[in-house]
MIKOLBA-558260 format. One record per residue: residue number from 1; residue in one letter; x, y, z of N, C-alpha, C, CB in turn. Coordinates in steps of 0.1 Angstrom, whole numbers, plus 5000, padded with zeros to 4 digits. Glycine has a CB too. Layout:
! residues N
<vose><pos>NUM</pos><code>A</code><n_x>X</n_x><n_y>Y</n_y><n_z>Z</n_z><ca_x>X</ca_x><ca_y>Y</ca_y><ca_z>Z</ca_z><c_x>X</c_x><c_y>Y</c_y><c_z>Z</c_z><cb_x>X</cb_x><cb_y>Y</cb_y><cb_z>Z</cb_z></vose>
...
This chain:
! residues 82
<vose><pos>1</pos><code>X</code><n_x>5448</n_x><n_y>7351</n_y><n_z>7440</n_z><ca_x>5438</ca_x><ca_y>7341</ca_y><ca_z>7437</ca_z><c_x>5440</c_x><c_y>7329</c_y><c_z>7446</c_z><cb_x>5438</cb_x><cb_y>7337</cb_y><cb_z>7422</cb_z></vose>
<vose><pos>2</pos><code>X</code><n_x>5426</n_x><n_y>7321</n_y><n_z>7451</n_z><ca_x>5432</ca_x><ca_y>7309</ca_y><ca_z>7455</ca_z><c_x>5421</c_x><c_y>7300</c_y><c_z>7454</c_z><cb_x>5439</cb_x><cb_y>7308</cb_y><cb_z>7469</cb_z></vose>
<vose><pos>3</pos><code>X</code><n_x>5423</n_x><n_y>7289</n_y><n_z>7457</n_z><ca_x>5420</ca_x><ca_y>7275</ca_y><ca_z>7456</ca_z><c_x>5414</c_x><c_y>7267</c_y><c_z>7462</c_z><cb_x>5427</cb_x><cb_y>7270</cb_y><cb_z>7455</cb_z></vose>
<vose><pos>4</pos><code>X</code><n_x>5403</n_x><n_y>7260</n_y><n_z>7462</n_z><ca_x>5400</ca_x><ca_y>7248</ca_y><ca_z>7469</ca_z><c_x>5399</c_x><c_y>7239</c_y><c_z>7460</c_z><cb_x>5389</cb_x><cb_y>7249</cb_y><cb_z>7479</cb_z></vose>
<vose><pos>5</pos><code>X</code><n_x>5405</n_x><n_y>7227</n_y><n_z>7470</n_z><ca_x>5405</ca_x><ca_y>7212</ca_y><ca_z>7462</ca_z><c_x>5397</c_x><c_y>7203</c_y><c_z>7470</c_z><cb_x>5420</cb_x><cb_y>7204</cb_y><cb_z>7460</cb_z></vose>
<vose><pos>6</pos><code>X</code><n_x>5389</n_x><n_y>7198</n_y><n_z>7458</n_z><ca_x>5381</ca_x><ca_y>7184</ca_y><ca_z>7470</ca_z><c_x>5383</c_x><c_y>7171</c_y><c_z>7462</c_z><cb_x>5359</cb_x><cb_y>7184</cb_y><cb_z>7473</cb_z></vose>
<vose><pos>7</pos><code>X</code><n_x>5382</n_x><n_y>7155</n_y><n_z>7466</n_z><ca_x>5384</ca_x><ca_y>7144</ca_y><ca_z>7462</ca_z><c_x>5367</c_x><c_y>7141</c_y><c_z>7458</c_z><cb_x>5393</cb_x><cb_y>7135</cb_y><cb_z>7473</cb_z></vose>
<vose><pos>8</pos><code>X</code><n_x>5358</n_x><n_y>7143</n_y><n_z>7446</n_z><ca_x>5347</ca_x><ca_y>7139</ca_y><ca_z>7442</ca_z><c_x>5350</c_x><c_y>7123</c_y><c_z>7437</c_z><cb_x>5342</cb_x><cb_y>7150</cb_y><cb_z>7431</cb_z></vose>
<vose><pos>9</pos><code>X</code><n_x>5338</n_x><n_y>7112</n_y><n_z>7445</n_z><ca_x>5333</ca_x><ca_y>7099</ca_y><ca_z>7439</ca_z><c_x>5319</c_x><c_y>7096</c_y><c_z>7443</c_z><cb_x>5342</cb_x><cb_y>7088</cb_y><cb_z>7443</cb_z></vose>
<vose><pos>10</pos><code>X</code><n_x>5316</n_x><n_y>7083</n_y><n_z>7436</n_z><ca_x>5307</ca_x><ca_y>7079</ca_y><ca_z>7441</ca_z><c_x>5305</c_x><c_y>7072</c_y><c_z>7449</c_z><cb_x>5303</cb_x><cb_y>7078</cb_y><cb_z>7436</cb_z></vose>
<vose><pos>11</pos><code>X</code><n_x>5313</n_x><n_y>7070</n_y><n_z>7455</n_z><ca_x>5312</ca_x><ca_y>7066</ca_y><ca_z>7471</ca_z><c_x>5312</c_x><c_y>7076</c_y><c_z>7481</c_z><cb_x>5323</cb_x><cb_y>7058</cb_y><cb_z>7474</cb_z></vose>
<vose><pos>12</pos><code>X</code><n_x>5313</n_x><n_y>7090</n_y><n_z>7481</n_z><ca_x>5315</ca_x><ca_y>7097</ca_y><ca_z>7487</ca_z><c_x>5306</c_x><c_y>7110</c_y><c_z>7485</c_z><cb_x>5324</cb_x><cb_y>7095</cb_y><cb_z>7487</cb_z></vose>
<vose><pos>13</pos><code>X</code><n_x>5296</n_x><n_y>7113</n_y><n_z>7474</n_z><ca_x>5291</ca_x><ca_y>7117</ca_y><ca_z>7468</ca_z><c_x>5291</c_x><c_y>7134</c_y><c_z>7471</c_z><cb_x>5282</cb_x><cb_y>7110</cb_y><cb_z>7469</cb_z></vose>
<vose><pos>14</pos><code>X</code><n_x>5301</n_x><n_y>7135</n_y><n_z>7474</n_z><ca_x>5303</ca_x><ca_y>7150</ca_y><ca_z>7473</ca_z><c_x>5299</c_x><c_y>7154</c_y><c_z>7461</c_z><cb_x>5317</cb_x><cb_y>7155</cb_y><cb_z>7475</cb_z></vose>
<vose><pos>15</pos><code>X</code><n_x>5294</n_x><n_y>7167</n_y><n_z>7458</n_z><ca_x>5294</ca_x><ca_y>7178</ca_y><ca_z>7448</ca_z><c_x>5293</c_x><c_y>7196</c_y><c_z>7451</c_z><cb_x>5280</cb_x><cb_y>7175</cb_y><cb_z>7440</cb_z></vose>
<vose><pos>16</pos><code>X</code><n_x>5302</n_x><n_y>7198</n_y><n_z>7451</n_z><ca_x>5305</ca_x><ca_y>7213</ca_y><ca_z>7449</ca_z><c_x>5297</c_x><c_y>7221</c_y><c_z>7446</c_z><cb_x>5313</cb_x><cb_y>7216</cb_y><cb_z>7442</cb_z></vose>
<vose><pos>17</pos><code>X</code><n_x>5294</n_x><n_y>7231</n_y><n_z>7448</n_z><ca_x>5285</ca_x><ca_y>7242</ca_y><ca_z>7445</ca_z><c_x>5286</c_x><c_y>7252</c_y><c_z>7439</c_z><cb_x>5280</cb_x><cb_y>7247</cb_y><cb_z>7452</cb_z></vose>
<vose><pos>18</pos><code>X</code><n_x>5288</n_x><n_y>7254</n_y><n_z>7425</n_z><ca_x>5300</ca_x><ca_y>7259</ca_y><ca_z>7421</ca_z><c_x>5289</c_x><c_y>7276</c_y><c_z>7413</c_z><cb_x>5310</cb_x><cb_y>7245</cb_y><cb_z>7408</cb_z></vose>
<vose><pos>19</pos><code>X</code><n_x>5293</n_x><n_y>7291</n_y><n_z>7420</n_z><ca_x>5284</ca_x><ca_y>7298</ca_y><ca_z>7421</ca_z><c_x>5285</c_x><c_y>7304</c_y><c_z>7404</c_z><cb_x>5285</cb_x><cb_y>7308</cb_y><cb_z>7433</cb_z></vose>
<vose><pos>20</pos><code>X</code><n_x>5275</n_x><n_y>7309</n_y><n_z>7400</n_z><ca_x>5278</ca_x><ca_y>7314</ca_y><ca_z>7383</ca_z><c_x>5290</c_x><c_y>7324</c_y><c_z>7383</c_z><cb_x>5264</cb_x><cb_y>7323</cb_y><cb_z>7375</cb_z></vose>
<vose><pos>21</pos><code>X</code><n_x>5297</n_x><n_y>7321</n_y><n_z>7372</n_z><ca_x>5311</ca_x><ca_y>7331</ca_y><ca_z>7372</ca_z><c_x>5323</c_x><c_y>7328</c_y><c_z>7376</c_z><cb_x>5310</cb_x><cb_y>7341</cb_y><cb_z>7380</cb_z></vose>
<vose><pos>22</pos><code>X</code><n_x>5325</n_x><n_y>7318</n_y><n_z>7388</n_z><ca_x>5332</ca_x><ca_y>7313</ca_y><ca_z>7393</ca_z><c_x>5342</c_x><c_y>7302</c_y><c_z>7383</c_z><cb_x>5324</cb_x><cb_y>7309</cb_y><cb_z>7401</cb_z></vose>
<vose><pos>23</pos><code>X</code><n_x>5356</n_x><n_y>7304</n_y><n_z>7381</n_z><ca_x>5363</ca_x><ca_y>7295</ca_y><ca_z>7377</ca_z><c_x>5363</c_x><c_y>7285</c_y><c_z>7380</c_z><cb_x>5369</cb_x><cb_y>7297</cb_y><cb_z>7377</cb_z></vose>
<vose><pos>24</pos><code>X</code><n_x>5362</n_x><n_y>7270</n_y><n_z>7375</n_z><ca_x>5367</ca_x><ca_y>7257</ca_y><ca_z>7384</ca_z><c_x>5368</c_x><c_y>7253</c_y><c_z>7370</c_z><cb_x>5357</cb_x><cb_y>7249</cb_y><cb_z>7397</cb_z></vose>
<vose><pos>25</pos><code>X</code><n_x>5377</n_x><n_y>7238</n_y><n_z>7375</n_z><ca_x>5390</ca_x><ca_y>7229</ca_y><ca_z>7367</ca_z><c_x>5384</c_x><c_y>7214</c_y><c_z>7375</c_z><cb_x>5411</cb_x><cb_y>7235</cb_y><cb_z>7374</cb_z></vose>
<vose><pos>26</pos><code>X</code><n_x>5384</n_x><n_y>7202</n_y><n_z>7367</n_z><ca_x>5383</ca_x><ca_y>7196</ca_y><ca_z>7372</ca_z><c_x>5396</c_x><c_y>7182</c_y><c_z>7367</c_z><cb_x>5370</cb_x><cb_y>7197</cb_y><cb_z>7371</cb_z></vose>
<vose><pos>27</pos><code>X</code><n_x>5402</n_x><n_y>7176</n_y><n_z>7376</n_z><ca_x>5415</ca_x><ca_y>7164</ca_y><ca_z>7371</ca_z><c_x>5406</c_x><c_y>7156</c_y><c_z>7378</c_z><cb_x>5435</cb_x><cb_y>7165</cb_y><cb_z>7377</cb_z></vose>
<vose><pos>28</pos><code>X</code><n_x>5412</n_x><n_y>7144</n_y><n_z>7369</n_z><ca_x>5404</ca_x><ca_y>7128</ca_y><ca_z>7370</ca_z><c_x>5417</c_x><c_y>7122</c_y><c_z>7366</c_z><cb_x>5390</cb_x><cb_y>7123</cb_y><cb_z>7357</cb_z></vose>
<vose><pos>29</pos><code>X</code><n_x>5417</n_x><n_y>7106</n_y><n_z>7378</n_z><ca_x>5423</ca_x><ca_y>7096</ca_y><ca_z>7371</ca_z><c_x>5420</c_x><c_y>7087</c_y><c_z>7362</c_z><cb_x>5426</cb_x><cb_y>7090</cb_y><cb_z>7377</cb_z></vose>
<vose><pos>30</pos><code>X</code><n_x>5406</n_x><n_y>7087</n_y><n_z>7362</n_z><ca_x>5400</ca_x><ca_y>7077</ca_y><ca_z>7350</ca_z><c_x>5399</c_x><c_y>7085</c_y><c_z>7336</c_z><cb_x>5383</cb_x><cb_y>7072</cb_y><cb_z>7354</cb_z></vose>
<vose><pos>31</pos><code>X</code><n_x>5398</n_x><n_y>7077</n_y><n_z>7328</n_z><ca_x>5395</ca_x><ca_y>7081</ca_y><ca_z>7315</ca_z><c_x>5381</c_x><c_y>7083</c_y><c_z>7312</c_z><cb_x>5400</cb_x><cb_y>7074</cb_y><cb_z>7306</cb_z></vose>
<vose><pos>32</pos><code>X</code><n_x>5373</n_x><n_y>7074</n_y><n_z>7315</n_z><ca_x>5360</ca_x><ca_y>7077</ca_y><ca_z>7317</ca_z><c_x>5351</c_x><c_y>7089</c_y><c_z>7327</c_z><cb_x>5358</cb_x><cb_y>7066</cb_y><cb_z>7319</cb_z></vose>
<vose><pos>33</pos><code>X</code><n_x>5355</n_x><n_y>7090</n_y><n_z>7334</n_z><ca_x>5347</ca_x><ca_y>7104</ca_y><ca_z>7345</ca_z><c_x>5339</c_x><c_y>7109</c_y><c_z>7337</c_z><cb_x>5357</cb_x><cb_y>7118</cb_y><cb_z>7352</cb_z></vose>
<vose><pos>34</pos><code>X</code><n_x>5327</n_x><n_y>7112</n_y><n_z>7346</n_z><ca_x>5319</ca_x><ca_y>7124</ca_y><ca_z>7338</ca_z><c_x>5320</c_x><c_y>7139</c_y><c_z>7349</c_z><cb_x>5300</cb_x><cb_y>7119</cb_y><cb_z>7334</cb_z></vose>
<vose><pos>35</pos><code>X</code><n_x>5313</n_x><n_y>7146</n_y><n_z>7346</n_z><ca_x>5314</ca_x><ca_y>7157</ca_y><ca_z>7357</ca_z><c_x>5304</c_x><c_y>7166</c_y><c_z>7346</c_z><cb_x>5334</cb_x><cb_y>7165</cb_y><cb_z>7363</cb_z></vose>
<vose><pos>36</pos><code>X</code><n_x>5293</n_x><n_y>7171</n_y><n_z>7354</n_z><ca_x>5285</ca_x><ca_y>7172</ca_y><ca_z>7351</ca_z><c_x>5279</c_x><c_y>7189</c_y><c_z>7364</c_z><cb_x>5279</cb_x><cb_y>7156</cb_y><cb_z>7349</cb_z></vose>
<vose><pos>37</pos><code>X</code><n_x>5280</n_x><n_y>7198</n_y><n_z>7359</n_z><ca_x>5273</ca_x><ca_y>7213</ca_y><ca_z>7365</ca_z><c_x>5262</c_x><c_y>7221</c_y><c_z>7361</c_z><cb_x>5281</cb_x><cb_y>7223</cb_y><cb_z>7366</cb_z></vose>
<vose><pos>38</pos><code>X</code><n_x>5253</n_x><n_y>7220</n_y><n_z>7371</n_z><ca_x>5243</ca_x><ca_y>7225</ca_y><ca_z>7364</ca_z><c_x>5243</c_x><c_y>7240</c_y><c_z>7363</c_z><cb_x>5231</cb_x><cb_y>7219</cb_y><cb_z>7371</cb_z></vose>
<vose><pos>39</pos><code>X</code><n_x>5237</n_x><n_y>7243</n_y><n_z>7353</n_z><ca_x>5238</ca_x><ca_y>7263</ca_y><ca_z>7350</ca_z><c_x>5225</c_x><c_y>7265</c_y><c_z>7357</c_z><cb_x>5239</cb_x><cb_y>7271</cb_y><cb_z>7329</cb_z></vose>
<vose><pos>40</pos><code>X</code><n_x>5224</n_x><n_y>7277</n_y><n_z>7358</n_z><ca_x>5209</ca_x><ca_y>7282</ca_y><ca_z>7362</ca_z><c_x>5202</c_x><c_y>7293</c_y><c_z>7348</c_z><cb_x>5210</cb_x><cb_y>7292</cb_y><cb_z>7379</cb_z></vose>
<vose><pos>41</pos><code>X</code><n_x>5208</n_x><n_y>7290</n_y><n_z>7335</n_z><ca_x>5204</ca_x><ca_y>7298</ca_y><ca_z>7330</ca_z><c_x>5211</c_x><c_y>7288</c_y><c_z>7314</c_z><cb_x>5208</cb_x><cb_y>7313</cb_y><cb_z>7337</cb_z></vose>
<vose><pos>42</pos><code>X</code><n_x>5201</n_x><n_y>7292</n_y><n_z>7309</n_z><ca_x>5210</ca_x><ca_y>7286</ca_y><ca_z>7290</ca_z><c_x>5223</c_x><c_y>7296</c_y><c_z>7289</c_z><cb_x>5196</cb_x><cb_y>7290</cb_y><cb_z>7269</cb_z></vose>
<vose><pos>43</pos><code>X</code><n_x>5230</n_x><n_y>7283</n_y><n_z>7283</n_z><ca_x>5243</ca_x><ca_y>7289</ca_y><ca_z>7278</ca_z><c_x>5247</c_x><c_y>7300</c_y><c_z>7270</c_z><cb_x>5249</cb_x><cb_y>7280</cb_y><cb_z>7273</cb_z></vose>
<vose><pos>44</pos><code>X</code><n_x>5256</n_x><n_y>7309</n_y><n_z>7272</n_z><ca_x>5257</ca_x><ca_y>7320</ca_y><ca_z>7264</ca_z><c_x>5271</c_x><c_y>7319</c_y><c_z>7259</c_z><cb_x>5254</cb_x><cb_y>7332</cb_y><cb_z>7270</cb_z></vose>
<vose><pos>45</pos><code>X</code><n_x>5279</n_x><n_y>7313</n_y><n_z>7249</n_z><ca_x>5290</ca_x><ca_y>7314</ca_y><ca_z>7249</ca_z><c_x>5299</c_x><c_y>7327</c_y><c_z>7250</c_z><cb_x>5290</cb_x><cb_y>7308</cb_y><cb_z>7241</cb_z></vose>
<vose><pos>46</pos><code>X</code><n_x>5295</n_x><n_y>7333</n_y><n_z>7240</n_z><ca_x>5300</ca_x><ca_y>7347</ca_y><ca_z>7244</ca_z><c_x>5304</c_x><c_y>7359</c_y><c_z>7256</c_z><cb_x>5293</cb_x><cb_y>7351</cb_y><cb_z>7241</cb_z></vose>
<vose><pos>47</pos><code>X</code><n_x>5296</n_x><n_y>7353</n_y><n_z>7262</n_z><ca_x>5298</ca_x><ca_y>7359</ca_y><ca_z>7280</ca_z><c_x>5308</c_x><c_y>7350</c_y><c_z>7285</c_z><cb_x>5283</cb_x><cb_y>7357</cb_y><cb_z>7292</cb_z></vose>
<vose><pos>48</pos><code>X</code><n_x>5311</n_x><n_y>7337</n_y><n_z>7280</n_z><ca_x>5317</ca_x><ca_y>7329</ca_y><ca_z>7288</ca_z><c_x>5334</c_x><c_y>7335</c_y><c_z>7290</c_z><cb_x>5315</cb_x><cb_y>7316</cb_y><cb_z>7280</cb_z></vose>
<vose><pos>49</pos><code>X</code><n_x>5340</n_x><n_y>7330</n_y><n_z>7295</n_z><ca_x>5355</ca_x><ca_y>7338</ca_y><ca_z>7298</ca_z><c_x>5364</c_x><c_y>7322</c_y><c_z>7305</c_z><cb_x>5354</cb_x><cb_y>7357</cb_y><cb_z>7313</cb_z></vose>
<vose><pos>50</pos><code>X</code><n_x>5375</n_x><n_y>7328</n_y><n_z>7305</n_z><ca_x>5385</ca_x><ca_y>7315</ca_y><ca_z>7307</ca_z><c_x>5399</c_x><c_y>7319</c_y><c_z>7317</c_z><cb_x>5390</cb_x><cb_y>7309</cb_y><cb_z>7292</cb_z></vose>
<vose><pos>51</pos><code>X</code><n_x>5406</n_x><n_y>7309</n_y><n_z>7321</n_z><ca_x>5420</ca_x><ca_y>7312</ca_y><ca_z>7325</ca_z><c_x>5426</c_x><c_y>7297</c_y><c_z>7319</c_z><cb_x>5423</cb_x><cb_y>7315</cb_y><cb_z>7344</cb_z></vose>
<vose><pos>52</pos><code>X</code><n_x>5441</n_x><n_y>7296</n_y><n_z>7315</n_z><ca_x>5447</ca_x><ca_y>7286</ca_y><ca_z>7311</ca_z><c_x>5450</c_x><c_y>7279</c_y><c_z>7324</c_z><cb_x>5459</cb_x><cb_y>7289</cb_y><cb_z>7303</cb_z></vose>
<vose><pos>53</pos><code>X</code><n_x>5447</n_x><n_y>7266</n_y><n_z>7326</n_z><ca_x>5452</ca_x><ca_y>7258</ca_y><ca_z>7336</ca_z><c_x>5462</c_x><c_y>7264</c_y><c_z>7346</c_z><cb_x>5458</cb_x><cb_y>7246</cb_y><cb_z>7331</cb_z></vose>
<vose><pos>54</pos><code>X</code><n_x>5468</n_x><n_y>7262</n_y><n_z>7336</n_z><ca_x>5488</ca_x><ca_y>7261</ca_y><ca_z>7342</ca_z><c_x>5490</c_x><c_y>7280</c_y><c_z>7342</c_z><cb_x>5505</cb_x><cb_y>7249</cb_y><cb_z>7324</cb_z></vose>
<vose><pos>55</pos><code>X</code><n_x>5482</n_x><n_y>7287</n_y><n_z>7340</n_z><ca_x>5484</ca_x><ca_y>7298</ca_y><ca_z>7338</ca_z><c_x>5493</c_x><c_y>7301</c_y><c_z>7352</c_z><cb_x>5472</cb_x><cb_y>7306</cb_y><cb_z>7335</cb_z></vose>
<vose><pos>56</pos><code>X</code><n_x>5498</n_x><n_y>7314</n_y><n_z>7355</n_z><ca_x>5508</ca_x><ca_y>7317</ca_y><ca_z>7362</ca_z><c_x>5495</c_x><c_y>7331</c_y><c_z>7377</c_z><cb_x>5524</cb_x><cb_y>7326</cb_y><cb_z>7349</cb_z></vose>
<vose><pos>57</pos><code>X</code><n_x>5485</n_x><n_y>7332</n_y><n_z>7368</n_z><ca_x>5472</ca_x><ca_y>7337</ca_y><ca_z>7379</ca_z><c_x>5465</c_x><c_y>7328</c_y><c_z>7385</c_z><cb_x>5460</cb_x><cb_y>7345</cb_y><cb_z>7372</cb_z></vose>
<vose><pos>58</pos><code>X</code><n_x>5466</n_x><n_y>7312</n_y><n_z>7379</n_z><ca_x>5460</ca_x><ca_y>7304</ca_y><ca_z>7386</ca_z><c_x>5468</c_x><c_y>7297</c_y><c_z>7393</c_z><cb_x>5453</cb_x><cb_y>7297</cb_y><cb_z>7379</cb_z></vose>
<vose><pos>59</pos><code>X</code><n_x>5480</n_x><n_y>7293</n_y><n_z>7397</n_z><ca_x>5491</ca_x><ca_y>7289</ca_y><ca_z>7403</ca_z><c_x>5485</c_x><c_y>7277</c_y><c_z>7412</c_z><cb_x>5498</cb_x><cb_y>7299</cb_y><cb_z>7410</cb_z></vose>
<vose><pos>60</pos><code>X</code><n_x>5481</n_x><n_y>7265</n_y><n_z>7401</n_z><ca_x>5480</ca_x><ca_y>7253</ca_y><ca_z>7409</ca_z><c_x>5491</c_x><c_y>7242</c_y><c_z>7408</c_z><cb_x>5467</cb_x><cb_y>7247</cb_y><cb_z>7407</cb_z></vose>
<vose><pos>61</pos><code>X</code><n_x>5494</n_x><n_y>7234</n_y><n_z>7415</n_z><ca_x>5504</ca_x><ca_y>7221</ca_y><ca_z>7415</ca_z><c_x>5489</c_x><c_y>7217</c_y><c_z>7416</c_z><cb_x>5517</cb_x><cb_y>7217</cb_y><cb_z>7426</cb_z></vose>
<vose><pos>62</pos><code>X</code><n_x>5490</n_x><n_y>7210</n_y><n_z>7402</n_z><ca_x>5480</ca_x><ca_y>7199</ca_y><ca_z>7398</ca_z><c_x>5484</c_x><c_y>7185</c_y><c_z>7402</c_z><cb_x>5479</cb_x><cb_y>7198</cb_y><cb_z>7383</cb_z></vose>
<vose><pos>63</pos><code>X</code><n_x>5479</n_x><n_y>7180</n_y><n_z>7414</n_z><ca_x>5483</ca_x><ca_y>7164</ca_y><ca_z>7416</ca_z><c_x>5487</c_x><c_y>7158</c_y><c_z>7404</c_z><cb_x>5473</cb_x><cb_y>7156</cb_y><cb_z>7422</cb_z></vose>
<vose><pos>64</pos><code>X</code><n_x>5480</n_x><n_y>7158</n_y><n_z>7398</n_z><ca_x>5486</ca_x><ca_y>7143</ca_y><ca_z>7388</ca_z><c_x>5493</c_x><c_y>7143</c_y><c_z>7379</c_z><cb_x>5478</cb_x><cb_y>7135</cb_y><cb_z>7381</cb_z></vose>
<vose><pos>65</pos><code>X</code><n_x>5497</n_x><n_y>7158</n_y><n_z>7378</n_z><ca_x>5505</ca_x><ca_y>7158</ca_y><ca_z>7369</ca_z><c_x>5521</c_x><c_y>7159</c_y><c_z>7368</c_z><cb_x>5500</cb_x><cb_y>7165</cb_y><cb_z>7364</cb_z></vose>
<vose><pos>66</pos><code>X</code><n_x>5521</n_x><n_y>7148</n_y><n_z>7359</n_z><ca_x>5537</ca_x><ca_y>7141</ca_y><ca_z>7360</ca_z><c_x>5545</c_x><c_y>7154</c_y><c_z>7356</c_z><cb_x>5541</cb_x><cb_y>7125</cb_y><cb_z>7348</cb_z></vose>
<vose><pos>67</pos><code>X</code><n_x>5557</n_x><n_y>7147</n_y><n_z>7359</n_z><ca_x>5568</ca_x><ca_y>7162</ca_y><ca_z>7355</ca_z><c_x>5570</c_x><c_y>7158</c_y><c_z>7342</c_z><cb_x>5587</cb_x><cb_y>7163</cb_y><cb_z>7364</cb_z></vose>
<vose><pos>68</pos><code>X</code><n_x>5570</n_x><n_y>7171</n_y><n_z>7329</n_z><ca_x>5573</ca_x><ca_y>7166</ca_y><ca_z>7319</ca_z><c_x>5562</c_x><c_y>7159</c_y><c_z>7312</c_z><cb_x>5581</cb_x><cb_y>7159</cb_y><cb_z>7320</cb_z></vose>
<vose><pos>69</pos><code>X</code><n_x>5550</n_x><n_y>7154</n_y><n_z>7314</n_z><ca_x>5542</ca_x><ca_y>7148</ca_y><ca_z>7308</ca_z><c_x>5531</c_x><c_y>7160</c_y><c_z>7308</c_z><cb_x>5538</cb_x><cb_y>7135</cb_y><cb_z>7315</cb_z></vose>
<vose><pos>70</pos><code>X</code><n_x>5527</n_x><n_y>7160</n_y><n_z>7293</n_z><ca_x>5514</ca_x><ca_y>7169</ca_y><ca_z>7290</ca_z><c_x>5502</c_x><c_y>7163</c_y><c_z>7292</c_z><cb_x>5513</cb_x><cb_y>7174</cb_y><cb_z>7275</cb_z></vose>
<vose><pos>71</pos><code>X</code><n_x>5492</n_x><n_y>7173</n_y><n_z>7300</n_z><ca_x>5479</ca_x><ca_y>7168</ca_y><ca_z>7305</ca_z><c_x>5469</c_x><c_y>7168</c_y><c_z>7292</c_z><cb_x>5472</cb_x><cb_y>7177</cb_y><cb_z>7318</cb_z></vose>
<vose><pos>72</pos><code>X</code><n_x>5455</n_x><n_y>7160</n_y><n_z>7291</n_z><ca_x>5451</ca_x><ca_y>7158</ca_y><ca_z>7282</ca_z><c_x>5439</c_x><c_y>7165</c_y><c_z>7286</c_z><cb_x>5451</cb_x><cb_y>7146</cb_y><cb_z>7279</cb_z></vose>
<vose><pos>73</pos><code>X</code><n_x>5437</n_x><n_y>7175</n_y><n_z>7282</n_z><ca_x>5431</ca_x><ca_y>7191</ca_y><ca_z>7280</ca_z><c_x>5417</c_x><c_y>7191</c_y><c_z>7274</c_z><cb_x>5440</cb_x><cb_y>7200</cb_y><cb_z>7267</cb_z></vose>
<vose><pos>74</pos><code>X</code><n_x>5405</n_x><n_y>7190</n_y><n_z>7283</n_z><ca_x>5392</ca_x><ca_y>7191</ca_y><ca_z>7274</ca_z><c_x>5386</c_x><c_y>7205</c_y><c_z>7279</c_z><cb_x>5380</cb_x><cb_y>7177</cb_y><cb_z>7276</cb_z></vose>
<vose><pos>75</pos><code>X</code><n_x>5384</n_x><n_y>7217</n_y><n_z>7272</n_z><ca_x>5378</ca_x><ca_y>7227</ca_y><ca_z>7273</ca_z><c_x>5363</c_x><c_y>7229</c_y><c_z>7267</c_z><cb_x>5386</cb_x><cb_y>7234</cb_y><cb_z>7267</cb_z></vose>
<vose><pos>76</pos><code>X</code><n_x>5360</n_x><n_y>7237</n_y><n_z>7276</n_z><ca_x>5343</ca_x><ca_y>7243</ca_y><ca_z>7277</ca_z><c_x>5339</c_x><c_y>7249</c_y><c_z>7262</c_z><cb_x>5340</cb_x><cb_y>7259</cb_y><cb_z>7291</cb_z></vose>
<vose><pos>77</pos><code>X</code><n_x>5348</n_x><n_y>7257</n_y><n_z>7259</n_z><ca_x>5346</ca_x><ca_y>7262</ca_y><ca_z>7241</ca_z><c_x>5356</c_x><c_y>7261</c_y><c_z>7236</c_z><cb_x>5343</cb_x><cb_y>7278</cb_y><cb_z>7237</cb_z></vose>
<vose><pos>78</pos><code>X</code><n_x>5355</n_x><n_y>7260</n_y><n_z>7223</n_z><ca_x>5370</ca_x><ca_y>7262</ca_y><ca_z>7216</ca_z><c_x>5382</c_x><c_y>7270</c_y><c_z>7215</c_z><cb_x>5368</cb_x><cb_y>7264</cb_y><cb_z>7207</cb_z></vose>
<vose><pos>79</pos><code>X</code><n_x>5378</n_x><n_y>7287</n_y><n_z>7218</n_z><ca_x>5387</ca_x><ca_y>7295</ca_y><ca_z>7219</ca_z><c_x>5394</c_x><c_y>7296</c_y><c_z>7227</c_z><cb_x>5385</cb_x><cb_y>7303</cb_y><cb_z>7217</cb_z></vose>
<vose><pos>80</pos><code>X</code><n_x>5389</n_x><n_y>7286</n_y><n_z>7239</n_z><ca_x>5403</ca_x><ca_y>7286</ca_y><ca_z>7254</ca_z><c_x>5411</c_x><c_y>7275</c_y><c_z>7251</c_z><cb_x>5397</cb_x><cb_y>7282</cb_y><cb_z>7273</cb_z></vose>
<vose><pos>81</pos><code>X</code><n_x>5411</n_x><n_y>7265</n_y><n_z>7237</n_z><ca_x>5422</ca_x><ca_y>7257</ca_y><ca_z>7234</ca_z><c_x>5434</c_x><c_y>7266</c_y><c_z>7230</c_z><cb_x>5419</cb_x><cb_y>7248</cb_y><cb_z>7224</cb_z></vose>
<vose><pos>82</pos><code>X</code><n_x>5436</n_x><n_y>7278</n_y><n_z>7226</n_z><ca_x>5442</ca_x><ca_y>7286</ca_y><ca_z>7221</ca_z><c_x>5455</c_x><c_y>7290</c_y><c_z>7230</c_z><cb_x>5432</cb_x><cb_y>7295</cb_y><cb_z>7218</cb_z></vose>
C-alpha cells in the first residue's frame, strides 16, 4: 500500500480529489479545521469499510504525532472506533 501526503490551507487552496472507495486520513494542527469531501452519491453506511490509522497495512509516520502521545481520533461511523 502507499501514500500520498499534501499540506492543505487556505492560502494555498489545494483540494485533493479523492476517487470513491479510496481510503484517505486527514491530521490537522488546529483544533478547529474543517475538511469537507464531496460524495457523488448519498451515503450508504453499510458499504462503507475502514483501516485503523496506525494499522500495520497502512504504515504511516504521522507527522504530528508525538512519541507516546495518543492522537485525538474522529471517525466517519461508529464501528471504526472499535
Amino acid at each position: 500500500m502507499r501514500h500520498e501526503a499534501f499540506t492543505l490551507s487556505a492560502a494555498n487552496g489545494r483540494r485533493p480529489q479523492i476517487p470513491p472507495g479510496f481510503a484517505h486520513g486527514v491530521q490537522t494542527p488546529a483544533d478547529d479545521a474543517e475538511w469537507t469531501n464531496p460524495i457523488p452519491a448519498p451515503c450508504t453506511p453499510s458499504a462503507g469499510g475502514g483501516l485503523p490509522h496506525d494499522g500495520p497495512l497502512v504504515g504511516i509516520a504521522w507527522p504530528m504525532q508525538k512519541a507516546g502521545a495518543a492522537p485525538i481520533l474522529r471517525y466517519r461511523s461508529p464501528d471504526m472506533a472499535a
